[in-house]
C-alpha positions in Angstrom: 137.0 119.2 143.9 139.6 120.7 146.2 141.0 118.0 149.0 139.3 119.8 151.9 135.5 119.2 150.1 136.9 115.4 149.4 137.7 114.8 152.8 134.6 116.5 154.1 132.8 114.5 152.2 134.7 111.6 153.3 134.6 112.3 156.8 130.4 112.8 156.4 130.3 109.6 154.4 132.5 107.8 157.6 129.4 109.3 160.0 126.5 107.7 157.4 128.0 104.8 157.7 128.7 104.5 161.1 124.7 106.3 161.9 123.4 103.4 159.7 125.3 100.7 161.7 124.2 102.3 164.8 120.5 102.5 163.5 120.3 99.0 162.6 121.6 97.7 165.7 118.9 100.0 167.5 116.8 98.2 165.5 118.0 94.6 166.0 117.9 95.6 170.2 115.0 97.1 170.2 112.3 96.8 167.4 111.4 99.5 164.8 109.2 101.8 167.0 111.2 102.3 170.4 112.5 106.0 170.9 115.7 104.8 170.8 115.3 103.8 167.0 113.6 106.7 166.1 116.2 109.0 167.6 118.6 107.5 165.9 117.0 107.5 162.6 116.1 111.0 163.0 120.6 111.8 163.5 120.8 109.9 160.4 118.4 111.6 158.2 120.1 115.0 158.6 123.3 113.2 158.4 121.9 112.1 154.8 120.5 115.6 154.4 123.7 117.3 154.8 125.4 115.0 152.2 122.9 116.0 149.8 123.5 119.4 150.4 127.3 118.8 149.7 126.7 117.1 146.6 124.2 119.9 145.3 126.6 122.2 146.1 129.4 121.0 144.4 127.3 119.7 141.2 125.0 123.3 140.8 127.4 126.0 139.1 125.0 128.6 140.3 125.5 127.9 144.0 129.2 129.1 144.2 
């Protein structure tokens, strides 16, 4: 993997991490159905989605 995709991925992995911090706080303030919650869930879902992407990307020979 060349060192811009491993940073990418690092810097993506830095956001999960930070989303799921944020998300559980949301939750702890709030309680698991406020908008707040869901909103926050919903930035970390395609946060997830994108790193799945990555992965599939660099694991899938035929997607180069």
């Amino acid at each position: 993997m060349s060192q811009t995709k491993s940073n990418s991925r690092i810097s993506l992995e830095q956001k999960i991490a930070k989303a799921r911090l944020k998300l559980q706080e949301a939750y702890d303030t709030c309680g698991c159905t406020d908008s707040k919650v869901l909103a926050t869930n919903i930035k970390l879902d395609r946060l997830l989605n994108r790193y799945q992407q990555k992965l599939l990307e660099n694991t899938d020979p035929g997607k180069k």
